[in-house]
C-alpha positions in Angstrom: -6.2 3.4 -3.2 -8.3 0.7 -4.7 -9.4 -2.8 -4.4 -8.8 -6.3 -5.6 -11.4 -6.5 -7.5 -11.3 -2.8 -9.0 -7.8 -3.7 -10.0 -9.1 -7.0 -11.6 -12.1 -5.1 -13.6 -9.3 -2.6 -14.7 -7.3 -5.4 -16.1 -10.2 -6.5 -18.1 -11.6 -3.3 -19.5 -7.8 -2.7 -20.9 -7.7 -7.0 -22.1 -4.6 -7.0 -20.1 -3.3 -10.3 -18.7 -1.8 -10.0 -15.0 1.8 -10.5 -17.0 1.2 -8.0 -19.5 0.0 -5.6 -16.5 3.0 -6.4 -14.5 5.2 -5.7 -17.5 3.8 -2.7 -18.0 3.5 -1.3 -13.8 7.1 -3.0 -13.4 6.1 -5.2 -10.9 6.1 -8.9 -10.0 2.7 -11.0 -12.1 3.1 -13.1 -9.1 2.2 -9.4 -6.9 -0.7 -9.1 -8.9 -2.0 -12.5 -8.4 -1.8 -12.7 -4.6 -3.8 -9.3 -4.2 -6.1 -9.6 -7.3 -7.3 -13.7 -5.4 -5.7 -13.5 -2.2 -6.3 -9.9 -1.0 -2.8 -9.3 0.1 -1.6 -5.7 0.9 1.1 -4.5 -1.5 3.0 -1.7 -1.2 1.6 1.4 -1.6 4.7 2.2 -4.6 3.5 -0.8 -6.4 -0.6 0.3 -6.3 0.8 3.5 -7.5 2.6 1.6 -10.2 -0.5 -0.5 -11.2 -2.5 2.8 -11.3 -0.3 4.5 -13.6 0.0 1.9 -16.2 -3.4 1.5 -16.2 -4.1 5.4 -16.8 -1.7 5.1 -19.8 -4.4 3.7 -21.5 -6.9 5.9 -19.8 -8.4 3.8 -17.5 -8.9 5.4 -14.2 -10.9 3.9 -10.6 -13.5 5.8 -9.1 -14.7 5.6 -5.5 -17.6 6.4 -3.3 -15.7 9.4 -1.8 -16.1 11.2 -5.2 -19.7 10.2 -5.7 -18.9 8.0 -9.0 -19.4 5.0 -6.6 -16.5 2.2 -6.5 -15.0 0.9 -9.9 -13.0 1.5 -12.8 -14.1 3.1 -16.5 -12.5 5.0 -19.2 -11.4 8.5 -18.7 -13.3 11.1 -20.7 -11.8 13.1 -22.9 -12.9 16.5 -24.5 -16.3 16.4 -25.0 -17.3 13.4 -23.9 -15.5 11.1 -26.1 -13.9 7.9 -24.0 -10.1 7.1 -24.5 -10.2 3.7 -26.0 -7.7 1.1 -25.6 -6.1 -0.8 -28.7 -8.6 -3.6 -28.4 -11.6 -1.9 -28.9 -13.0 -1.1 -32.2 -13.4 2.9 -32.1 -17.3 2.9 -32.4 -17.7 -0.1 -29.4 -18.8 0.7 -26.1 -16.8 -1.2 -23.4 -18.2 -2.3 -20.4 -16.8 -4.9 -17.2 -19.0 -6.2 -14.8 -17.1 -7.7 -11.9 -19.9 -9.9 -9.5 -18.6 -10.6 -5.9 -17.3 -13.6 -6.3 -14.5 -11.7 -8.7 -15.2 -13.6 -11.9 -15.8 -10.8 -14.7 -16.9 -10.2 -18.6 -16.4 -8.0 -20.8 -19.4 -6.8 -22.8 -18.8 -5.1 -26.2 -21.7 -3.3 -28.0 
């Protein structure tokens, strides 16, 4: 469904802890943790759980099967225009760039 690290990148683009994510999804933080650093294999249930909280803000992951290429990114809307989440001023641009190792920032313009 996705990865670690998309799941990680989606947490920052939305400036979600893993406890506010897990609040929201309904799941265990400590779930969260062990895939986002250990790579464990949840449930599929509790993926879809994460993936739904996170499209409540309109975050959705991409892959390579759909051509996008794997990662996560705001959900357009209407002509163009990006769903925002709370945290971002309405005329930012929001971008997360995740390296290999996992660590991420966010960059606002």
């Amino acid at each position: 469904m996705f990865s670690a690290l998309q799941l990680k990148a989606a947490r920052a683009l939305a400036g979600w802890s893993r406890e506010e994510l897990a609040e929201r999804a309904g799941v265990a933080a400590e779930t969260i943790k062990r895939f986002e650093l250990r790579g464990s294999d949840p449930k599929a249930s509790t993926l879809l759980k994460l993936r739904r909280a996170l499209a409540s803000v309109g975050i959705e992951f991409t892959d390579a099967a759909d051509g996008k290429g794997e990662g996560v990114r705001f959900k357009t809307h209407g002509r163009g225009a990006s769903k925002r989440n709370a945290n971002a001023g309405a005329d930012e641009a929001t971008k997360v760039e995740v390296t290999t190792r996992g660590a991420h920032r966010v960059i606002k313009r």
